[in-house]
N, C-alpha and C positions, 0 to 999 in steps of 0.2 A: 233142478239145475239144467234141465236139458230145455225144460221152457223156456229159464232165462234167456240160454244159449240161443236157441230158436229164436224168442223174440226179438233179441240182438241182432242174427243175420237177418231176420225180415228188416226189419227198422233201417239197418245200412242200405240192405238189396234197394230197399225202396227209395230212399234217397240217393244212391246209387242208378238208379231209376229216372228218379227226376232231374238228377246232374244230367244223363244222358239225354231226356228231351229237351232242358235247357236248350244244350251245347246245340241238337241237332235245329231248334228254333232260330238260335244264334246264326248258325252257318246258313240256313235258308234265306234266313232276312237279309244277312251279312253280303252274301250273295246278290239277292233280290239289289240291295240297295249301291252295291256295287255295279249292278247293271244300269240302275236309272243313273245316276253319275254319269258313267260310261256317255249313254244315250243322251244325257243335257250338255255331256261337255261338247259330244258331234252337233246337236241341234243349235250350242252356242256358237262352234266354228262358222256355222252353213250361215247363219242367222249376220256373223259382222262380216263373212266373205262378201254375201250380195248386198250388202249394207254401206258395203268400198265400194264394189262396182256402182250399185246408184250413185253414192255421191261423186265418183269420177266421170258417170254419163252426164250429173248435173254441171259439171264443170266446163265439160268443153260446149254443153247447151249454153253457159253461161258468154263462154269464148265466140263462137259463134254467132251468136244473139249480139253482142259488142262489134263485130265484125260488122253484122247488118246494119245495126244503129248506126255508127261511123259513116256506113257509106251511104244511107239513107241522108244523114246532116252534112254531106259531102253534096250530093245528089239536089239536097233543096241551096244550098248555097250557093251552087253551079247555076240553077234554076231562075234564082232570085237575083242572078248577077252579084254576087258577091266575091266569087273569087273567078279568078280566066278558068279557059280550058283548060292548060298547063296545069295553073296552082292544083286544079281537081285530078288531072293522071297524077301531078304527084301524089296527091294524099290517098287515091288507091291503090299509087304502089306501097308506099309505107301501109297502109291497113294490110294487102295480102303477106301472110304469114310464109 
């Protein structure tokens, strides 16, 4: 009888045992994988933060660059006698913003 009893606590201990590594695998990884989460969700902030900003610096590149163009086809039309002096200060007041 006392075997049986014996072998019965070994048998629970030991599975008792394995629930305990389980759980302790569980929480390491649980952990672990808590951490890279954590870590993608900063690297995805960082990642569309300067992903704005580029495309905000491409924008006023874009404003600017139109700015130039305007007064560049302002510039040859003056040149080419197509419009007065006049017609050309006004269309670089209207160009400057």
């Amino acid at each position: 009888m006392m075997n049986g009893g014996h072998m019965g606590n070994f048998s629970q201990g030991r599975y008792n045992g394995l629930q305990q590594d389980f759980h302790s695998l569980n929480t390491l990884f649980g952990n672990n994988l808590k951490q890279v989460i954590f870590v993608g969700l900063i690297v995805l902030v960082i990642y569309v933060f300067f992903k704005r900003q580029k495309n905000q610096e491409s924008e006023q590149t874009k404003e600017t660059s139109a700015v130039t163009t305007a007064k560049e086809a302002a510039k040859l039309r003056y040149a080419c006698g197509e419009i007065s002096h006049e017609e050309f200060q006004s269309i670089l007041k209207a160009i400057e913003v």
